[in-house]
PDBQT receptor file of N, H, CA, C and O in Angstrom, charges set to zero:
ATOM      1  N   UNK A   1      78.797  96.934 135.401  1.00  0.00    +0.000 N 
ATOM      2  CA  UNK A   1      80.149  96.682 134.952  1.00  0.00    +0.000 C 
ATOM      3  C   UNK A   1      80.449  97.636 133.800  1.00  0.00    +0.000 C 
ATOM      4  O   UNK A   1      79.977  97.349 132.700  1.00  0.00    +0.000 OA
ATOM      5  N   UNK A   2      81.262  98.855 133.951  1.00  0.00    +0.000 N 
ATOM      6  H   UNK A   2      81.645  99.088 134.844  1.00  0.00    +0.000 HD
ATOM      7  CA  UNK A   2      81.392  99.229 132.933  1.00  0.00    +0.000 C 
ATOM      8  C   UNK A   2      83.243  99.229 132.018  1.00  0.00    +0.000 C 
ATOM      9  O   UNK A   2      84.148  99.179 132.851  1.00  0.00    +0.000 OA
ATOM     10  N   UNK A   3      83.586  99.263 130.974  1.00  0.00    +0.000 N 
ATOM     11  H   UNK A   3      82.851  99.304 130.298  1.00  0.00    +0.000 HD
ATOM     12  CA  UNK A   3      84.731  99.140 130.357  1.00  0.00    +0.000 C 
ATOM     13  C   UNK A   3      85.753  99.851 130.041  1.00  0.00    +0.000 C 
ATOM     14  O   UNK A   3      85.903 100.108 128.846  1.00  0.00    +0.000 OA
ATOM     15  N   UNK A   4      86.694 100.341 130.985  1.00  0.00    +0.000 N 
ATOM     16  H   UNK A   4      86.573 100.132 131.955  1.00  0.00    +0.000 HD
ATOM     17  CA  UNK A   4      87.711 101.492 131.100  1.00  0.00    +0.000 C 
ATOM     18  C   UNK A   4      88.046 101.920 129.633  1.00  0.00    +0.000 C 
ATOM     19  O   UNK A   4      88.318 103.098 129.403  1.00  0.00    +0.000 OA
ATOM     20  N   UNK A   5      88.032 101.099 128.758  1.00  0.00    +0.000 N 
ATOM     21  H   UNK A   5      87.811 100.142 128.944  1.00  0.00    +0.000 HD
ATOM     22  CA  UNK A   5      88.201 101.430 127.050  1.00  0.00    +0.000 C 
ATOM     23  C   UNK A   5      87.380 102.628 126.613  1.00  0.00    +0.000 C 
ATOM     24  O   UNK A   5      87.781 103.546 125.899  1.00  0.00    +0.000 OA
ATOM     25  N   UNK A   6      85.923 102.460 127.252  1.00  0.00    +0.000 N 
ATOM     26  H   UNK A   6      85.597 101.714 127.833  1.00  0.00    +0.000 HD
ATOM     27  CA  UNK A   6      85.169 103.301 126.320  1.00  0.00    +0.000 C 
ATOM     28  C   UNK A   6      85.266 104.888 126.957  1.00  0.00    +0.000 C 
ATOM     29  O   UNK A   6      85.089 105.932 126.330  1.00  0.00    +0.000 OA
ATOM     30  N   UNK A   7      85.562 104.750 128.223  1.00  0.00    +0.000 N 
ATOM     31  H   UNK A   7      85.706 103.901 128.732  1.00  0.00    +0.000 HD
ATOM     32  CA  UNK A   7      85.882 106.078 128.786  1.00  0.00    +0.000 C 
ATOM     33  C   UNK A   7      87.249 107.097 128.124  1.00  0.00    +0.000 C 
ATOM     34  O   UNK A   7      87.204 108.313 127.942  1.00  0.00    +0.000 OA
ATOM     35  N   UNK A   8      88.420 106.170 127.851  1.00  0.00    +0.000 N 
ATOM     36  H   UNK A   8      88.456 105.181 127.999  1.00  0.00    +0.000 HD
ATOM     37  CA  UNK A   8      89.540 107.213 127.545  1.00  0.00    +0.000 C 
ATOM     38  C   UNK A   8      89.142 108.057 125.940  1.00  0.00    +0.000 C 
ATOM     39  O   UNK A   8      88.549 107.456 125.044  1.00  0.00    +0.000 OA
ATOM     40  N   UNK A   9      89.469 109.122 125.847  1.00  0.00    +0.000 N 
ATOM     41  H   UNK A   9      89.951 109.610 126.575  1.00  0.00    +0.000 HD
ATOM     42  CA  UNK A   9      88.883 109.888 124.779  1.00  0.00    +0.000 C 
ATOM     43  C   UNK A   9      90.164 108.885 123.693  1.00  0.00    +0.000 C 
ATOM     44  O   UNK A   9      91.219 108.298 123.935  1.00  0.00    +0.000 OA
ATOM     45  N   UNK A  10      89.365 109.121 122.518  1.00  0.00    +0.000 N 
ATOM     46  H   UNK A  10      88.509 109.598 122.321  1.00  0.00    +0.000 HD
ATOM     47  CA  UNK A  10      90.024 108.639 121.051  1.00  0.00    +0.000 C 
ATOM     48  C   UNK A  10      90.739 110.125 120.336  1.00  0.00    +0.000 C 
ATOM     49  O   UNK A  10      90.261 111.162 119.877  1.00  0.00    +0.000 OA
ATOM     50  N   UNK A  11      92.212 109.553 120.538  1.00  0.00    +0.000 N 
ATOM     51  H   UNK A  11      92.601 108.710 120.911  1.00  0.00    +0.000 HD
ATOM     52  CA  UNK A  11      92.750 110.556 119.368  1.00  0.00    +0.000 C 
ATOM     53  C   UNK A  11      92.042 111.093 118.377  1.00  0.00    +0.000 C 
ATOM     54  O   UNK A  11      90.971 110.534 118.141  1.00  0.00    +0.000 OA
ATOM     55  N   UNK A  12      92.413 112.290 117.536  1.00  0.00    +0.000 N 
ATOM     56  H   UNK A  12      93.283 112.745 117.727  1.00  0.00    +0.000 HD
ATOM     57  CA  UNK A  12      92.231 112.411 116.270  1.00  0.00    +0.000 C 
ATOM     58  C   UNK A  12      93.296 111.761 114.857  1.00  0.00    +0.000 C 
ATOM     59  O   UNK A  12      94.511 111.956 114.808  1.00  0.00    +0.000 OA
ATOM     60  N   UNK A  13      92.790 111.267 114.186  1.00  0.00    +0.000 N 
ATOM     61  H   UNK A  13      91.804 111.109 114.226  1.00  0.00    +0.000 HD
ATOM     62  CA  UNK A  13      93.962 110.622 112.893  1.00  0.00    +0.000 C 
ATOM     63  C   UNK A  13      94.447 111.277 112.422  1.00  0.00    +0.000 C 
ATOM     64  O   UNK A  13      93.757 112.235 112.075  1.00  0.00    +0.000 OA
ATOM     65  N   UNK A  14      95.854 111.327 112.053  1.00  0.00    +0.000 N 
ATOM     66  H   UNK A  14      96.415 110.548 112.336  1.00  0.00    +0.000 HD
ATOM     67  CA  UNK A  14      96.548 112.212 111.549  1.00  0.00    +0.000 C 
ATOM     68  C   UNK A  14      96.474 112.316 110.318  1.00  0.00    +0.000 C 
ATOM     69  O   UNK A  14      96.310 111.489 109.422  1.00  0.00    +0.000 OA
ATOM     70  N   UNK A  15      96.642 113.676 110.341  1.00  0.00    +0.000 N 
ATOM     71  H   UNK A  15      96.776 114.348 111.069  1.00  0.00    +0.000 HD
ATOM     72  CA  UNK A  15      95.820 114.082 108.556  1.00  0.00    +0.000 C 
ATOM     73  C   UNK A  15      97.203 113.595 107.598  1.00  0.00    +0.000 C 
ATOM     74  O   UNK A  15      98.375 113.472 107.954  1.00  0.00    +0.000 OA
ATOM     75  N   UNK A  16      96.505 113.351 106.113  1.00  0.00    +0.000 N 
ATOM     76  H   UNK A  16      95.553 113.450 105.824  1.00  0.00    +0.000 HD
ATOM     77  CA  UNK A  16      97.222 112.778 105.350  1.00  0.00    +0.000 C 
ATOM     78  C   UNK A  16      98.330 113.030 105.034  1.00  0.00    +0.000 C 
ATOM     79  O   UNK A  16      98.343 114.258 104.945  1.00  0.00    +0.000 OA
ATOM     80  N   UNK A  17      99.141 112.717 104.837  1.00  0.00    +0.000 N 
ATOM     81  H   UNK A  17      99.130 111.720 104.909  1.00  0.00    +0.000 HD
ATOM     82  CA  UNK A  17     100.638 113.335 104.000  1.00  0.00    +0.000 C 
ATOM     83  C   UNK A  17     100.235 113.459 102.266  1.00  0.00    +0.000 C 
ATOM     84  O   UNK A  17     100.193 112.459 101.548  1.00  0.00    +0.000 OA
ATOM     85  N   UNK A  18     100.001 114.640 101.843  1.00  0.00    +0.000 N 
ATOM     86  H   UNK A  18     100.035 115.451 102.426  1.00  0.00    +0.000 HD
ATOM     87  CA  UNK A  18     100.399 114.647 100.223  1.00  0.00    +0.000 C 
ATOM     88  C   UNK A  18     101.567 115.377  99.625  1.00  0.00    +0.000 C 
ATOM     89  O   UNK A  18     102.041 116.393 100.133  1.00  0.00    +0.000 OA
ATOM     90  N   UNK A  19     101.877 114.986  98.854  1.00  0.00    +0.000 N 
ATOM     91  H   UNK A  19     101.492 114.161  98.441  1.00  0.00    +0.000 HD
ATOM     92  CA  UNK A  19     103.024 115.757  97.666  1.00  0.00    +0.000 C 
ATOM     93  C   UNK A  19     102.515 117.306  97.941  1.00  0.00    +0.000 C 
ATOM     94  O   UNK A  19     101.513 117.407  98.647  1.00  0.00    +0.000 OA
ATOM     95  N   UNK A  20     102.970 118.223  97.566  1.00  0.00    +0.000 N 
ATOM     96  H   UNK A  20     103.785 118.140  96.992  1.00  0.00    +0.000 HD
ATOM     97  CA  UNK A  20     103.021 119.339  97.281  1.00  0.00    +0.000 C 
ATOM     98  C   UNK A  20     102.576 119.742  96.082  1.00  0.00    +0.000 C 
ATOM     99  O   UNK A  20     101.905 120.750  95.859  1.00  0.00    +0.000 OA
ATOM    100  N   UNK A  21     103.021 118.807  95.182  1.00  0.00    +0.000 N 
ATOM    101  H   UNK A  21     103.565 117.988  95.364  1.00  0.00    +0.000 HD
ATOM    102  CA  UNK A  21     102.798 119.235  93.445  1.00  0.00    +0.000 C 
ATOM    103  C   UNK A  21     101.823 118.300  92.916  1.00  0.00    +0.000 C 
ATOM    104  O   UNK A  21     101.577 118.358  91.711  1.00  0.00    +0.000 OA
ATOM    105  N   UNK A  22     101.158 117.337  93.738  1.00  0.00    +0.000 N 
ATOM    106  H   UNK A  22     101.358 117.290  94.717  1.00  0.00    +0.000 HD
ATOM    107  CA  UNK A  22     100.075 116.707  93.362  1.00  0.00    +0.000 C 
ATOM    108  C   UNK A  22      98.834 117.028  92.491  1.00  0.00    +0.000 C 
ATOM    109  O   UNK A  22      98.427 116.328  91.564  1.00  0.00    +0.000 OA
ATOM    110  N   UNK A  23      98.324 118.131  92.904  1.00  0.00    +0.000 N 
ATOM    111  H   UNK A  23      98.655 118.700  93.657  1.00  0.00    +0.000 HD
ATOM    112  CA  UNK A  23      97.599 118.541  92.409  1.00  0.00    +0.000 C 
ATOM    113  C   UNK A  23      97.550 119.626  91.376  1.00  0.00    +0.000 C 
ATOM    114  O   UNK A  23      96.481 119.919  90.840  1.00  0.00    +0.000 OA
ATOM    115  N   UNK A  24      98.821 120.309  91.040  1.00  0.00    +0.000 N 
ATOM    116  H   UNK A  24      99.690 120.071  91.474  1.00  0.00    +0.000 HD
ATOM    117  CA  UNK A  24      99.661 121.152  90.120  1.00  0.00    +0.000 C 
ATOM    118  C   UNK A  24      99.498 120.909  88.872  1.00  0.00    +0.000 C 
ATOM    119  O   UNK A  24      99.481 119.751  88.457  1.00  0.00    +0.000 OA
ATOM    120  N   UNK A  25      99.322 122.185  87.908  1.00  0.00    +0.000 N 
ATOM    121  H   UNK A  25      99.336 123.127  88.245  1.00  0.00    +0.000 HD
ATOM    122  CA  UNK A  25      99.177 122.087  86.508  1.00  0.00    +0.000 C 
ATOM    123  C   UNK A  25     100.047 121.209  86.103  1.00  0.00    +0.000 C 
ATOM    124  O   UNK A  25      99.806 120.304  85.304  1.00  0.00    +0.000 OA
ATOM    125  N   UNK A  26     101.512 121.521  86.840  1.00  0.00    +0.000 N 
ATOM    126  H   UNK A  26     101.708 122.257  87.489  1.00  0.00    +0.000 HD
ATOM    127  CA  UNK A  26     102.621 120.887  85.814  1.00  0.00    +0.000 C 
ATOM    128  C   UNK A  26     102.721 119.148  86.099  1.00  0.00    +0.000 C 
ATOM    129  O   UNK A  26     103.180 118.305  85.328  1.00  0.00    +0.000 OA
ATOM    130  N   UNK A  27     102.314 119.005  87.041  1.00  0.00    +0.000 N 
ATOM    131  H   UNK A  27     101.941 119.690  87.667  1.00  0.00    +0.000 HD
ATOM    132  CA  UNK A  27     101.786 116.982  87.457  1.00  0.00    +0.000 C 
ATOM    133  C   UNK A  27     100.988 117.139  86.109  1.00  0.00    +0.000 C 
ATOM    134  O   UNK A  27     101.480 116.570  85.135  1.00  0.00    +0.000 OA
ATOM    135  N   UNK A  28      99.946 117.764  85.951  1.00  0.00    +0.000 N 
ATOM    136  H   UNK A  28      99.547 118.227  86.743  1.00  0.00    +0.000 HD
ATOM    137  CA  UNK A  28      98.821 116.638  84.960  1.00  0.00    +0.000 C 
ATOM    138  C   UNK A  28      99.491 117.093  83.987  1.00  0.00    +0.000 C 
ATOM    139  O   UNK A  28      99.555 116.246  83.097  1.00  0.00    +0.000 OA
ATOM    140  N   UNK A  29     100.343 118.604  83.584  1.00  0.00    +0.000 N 
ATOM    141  H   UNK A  29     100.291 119.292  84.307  1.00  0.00    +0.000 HD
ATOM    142  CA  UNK A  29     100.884 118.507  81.895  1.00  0.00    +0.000 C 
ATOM    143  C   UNK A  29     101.576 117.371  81.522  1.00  0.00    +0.000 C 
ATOM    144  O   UNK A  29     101.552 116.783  80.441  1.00  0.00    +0.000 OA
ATOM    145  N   UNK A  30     102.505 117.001  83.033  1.00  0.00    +0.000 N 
ATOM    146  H   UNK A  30     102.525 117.479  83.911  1.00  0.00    +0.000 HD
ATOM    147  CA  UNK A  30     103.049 115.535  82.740  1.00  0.00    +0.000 C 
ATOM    148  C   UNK A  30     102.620 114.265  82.497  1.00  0.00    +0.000 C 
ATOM    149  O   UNK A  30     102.813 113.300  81.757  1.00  0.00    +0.000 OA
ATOM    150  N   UNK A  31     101.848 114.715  83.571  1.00  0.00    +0.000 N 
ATOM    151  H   UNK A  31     101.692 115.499  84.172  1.00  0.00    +0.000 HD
ATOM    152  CA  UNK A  31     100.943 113.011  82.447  1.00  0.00    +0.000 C 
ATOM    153  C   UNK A  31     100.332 112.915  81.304  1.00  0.00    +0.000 C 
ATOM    154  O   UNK A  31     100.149 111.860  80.697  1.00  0.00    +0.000 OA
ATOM    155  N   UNK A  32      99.902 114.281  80.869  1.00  0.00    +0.000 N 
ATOM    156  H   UNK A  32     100.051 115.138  81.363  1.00  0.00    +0.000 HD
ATOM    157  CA  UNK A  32      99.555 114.140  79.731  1.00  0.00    +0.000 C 
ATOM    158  C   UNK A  32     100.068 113.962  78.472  1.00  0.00    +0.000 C 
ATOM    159  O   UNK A  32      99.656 113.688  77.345  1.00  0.00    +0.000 OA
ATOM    160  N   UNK A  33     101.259 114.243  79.112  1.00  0.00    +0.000 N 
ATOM    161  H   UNK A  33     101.594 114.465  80.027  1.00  0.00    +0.000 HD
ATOM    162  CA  UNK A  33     102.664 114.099  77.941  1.00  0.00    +0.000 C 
ATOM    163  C   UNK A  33     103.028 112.909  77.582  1.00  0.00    +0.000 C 
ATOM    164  O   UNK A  33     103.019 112.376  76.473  1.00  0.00    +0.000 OA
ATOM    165  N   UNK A  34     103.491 112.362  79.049  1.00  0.00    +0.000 N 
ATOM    166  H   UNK A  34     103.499 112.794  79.951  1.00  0.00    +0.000 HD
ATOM    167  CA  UNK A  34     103.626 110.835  78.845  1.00  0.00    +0.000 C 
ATOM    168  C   UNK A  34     102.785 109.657  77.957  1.00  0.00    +0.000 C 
ATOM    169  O   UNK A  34     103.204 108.867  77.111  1.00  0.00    +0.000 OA
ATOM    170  N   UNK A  35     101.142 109.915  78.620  1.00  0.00    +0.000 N 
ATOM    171  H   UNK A  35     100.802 110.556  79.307  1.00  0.00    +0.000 HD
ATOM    172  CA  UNK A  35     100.050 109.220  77.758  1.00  0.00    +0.000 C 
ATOM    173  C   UNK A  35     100.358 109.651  76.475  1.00  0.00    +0.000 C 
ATOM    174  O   UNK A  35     101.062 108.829  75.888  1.00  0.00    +0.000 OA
ATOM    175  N   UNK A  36     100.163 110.362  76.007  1.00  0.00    +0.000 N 
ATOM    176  H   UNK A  36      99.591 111.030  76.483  1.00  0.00    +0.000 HD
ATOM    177  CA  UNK A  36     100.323 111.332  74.785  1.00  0.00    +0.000 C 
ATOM    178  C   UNK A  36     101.870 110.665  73.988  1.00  0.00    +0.000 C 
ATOM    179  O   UNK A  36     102.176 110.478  72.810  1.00  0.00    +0.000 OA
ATOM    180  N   UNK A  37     102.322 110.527  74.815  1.00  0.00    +0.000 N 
ATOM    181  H   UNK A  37     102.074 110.679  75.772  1.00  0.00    +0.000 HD
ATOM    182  CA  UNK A  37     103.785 109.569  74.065  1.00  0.00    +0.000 C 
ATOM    183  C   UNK A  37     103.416 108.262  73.564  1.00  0.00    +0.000 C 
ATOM    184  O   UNK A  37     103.466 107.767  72.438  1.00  0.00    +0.000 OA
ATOM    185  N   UNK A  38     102.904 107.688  75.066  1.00  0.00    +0.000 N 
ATOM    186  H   UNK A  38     102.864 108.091  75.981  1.00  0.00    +0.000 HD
ATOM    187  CA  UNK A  38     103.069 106.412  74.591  1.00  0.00    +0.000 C 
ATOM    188  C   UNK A  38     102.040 105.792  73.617  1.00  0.00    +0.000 C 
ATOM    189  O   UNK A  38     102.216 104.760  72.970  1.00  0.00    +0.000 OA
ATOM    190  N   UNK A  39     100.542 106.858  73.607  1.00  0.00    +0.000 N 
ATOM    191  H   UNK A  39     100.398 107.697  74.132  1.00  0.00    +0.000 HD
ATOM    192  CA  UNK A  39      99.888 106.403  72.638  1.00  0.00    +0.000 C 
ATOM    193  C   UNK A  39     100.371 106.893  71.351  1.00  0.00    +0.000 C 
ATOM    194  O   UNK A  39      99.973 106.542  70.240  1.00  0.00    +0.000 OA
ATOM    195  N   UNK A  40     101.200 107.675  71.610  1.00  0.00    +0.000 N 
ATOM    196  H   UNK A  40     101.523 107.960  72.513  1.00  0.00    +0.000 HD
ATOM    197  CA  UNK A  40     101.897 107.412  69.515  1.00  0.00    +0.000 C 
ATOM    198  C   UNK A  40     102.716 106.409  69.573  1.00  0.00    +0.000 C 
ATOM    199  O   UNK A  40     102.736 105.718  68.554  1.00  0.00    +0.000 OA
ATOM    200  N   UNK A  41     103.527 106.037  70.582  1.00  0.00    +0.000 N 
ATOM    201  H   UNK A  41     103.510 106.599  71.410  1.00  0.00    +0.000 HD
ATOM    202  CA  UNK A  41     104.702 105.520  70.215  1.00  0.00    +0.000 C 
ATOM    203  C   UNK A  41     103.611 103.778  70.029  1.00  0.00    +0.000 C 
ATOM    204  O   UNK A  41     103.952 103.012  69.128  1.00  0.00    +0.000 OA
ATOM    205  N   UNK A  42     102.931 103.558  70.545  1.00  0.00    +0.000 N 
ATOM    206  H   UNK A  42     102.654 104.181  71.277  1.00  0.00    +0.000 HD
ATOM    207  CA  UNK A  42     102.198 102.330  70.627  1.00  0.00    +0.000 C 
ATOM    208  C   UNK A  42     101.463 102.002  69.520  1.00  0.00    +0.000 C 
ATOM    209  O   UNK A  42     101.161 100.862  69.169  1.00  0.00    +0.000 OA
ATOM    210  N   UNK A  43     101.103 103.331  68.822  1.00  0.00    +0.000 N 
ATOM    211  H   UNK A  43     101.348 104.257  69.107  1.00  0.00    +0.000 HD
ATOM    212  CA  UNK A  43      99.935 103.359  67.443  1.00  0.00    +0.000 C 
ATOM    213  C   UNK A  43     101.286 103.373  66.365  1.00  0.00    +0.000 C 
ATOM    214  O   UNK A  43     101.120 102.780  65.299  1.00  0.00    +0.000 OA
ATOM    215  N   UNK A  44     102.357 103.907  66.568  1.00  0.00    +0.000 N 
ATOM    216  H   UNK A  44     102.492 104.389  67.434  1.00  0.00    +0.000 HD
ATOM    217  CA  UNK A  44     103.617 103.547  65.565  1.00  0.00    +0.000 C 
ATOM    218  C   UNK A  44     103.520 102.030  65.502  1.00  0.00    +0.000 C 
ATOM    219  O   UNK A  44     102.996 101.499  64.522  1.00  0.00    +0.000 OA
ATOM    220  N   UNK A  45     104.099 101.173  66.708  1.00  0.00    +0.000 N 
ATOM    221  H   UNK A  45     104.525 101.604  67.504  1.00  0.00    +0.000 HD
ATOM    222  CA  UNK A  45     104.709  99.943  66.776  1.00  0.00    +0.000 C 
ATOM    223  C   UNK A  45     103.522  99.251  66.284  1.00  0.00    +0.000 C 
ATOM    224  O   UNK A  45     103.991  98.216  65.811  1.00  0.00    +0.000 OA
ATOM    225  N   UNK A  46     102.226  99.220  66.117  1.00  0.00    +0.000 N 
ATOM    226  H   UNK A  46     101.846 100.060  66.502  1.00  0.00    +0.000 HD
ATOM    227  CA  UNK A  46     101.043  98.856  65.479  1.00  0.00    +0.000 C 
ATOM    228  C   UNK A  46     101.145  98.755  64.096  1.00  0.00    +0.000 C 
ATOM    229  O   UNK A  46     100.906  97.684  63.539  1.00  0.00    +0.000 OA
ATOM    230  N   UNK A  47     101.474  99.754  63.478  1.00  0.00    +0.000 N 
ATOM    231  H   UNK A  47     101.668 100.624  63.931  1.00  0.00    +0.000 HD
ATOM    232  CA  UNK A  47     100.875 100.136  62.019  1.00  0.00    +0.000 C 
ATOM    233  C   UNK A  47     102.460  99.552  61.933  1.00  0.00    +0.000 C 
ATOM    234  O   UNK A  47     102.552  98.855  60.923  1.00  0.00    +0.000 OA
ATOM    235  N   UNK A  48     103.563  99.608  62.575  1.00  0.00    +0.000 N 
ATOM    236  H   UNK A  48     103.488 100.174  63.396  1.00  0.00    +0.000 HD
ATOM    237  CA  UNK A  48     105.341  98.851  62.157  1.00  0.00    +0.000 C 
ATOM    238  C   UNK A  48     104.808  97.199  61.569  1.00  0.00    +0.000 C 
ATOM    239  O   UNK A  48     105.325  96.602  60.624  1.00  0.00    +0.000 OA
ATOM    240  N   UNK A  49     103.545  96.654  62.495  1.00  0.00    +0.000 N 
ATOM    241  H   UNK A  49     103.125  97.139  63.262  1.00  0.00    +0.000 HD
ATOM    242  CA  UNK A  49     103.517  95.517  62.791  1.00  0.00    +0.000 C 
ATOM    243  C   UNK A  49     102.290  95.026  61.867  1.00  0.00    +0.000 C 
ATOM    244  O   UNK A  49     102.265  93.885  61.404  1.00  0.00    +0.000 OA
ATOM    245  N   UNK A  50     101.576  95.694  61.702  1.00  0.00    +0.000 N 
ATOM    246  H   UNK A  50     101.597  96.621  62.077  1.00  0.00    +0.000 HD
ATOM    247  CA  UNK A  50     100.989  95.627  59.976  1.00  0.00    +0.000 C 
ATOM    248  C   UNK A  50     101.110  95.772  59.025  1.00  0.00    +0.000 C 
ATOM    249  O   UNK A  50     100.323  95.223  58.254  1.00  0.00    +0.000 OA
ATOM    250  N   UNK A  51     102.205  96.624  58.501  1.00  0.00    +0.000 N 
ATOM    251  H   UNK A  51     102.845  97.070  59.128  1.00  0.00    +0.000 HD
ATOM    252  CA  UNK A  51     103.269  96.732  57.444  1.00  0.00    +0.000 C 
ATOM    253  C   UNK A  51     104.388  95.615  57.516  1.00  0.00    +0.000 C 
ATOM    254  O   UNK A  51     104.932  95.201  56.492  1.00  0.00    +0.000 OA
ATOM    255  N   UNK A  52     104.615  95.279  58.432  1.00  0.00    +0.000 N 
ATOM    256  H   UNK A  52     104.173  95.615  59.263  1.00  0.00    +0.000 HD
ATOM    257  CA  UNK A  52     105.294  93.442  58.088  1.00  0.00    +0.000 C 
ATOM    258  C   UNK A  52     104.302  92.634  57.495  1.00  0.00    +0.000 C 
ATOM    259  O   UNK A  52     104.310  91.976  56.455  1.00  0.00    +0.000 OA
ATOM    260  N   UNK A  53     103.607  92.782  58.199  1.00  0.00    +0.000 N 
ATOM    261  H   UNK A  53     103.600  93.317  59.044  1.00  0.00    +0.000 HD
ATOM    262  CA  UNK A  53     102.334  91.329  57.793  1.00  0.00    +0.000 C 
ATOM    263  C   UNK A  53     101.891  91.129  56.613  1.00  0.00    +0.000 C 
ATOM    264  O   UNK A  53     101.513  90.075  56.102  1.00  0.00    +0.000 OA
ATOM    265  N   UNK A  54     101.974  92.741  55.949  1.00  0.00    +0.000 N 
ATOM    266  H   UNK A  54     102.281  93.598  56.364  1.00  0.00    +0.000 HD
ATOM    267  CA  UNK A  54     101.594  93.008  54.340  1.00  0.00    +0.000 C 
ATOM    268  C   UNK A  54     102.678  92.578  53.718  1.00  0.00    +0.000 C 
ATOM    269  O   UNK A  54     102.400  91.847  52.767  1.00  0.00    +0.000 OA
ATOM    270  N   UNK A  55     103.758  92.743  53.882  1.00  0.00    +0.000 N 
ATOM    271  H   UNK A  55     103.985  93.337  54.654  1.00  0.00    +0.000 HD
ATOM    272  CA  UNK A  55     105.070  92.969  53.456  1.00  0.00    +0.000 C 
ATOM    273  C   UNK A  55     105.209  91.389  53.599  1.00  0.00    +0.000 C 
ATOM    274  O   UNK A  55     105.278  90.940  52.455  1.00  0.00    +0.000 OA
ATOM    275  N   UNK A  56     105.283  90.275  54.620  1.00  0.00    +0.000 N 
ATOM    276  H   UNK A  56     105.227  90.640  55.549  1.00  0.00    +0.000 HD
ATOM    277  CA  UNK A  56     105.331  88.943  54.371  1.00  0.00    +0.000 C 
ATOM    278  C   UNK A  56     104.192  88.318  53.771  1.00  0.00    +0.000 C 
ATOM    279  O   UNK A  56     104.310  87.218  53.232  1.00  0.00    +0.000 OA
ATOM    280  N   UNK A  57     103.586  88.654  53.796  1.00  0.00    +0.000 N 
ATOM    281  H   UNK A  57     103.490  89.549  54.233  1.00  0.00    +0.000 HD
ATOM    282  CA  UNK A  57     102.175  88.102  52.748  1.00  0.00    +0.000 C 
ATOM    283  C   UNK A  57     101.967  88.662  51.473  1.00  0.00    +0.000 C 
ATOM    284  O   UNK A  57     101.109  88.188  50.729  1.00  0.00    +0.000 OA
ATOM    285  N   UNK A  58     102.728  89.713  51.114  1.00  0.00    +0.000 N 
ATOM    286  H   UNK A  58     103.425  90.099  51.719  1.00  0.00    +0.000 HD
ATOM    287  CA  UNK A  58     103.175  90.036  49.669  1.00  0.00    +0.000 C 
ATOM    288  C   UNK A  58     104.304  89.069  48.864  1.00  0.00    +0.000 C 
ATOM    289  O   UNK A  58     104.415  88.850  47.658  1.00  0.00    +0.000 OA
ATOM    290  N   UNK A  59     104.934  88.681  49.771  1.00  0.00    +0.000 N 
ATOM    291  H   UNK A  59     104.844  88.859  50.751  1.00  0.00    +0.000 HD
ATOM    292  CA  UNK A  59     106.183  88.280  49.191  1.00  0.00    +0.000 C 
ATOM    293  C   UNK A  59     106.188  86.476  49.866  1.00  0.00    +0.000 C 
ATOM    294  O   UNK A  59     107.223  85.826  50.019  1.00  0.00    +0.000 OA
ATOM    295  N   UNK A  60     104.759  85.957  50.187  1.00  0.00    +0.000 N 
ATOM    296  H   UNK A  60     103.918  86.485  50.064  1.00  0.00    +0.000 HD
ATOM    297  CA  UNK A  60     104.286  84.582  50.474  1.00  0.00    +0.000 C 
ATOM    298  C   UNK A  60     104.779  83.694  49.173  1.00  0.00    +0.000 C 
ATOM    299  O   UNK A  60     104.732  84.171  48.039  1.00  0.00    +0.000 OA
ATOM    300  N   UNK A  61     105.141  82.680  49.375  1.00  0.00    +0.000 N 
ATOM    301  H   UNK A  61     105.179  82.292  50.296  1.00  0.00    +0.000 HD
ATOM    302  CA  UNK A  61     105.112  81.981  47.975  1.00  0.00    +0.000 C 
ATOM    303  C   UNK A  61     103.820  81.255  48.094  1.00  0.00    +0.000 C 
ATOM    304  O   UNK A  61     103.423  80.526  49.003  1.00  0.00    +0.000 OA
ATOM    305  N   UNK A  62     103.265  81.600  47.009  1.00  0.00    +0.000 N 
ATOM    306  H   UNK A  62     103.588  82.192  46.271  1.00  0.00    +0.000 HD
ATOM    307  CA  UNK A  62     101.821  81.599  46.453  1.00  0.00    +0.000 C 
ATOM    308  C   UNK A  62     101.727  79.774  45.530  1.00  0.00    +0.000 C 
ATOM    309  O   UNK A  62     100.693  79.423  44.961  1.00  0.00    +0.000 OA
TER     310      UNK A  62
């Protein structure tokens, strides 16, 4: 008994679709920009948010 399945040949998978600019200097300058933003803008809103804390605990009524 054999299984008409295993006889028909198997396609090949169609190769991937990528971006064009995926792999491009100017993709990673961009991300590096971005990271690069948001870790200042994140290390700002930090040190904003420890300078309150000083600033209400300076002015605590004691």
């Amino acid at each position: 008994m054999t299984d008409d399945a295993d006889d028909k040949p198997v396609p090949a998978p169609a190769p991937a679709v990528s971006r064009s600019d995926a792999g491009s200097e100017e993709w990673k300058e961009r991300g590096v920009f971005w990271r690069a933003f948001f870790y200042i803008v994140g290390t700002h809103f930090l040190l904003a948010f420890m300078a309150l804390l000083f600033y209400v605990g300076d002015h605590a009524n004691k």
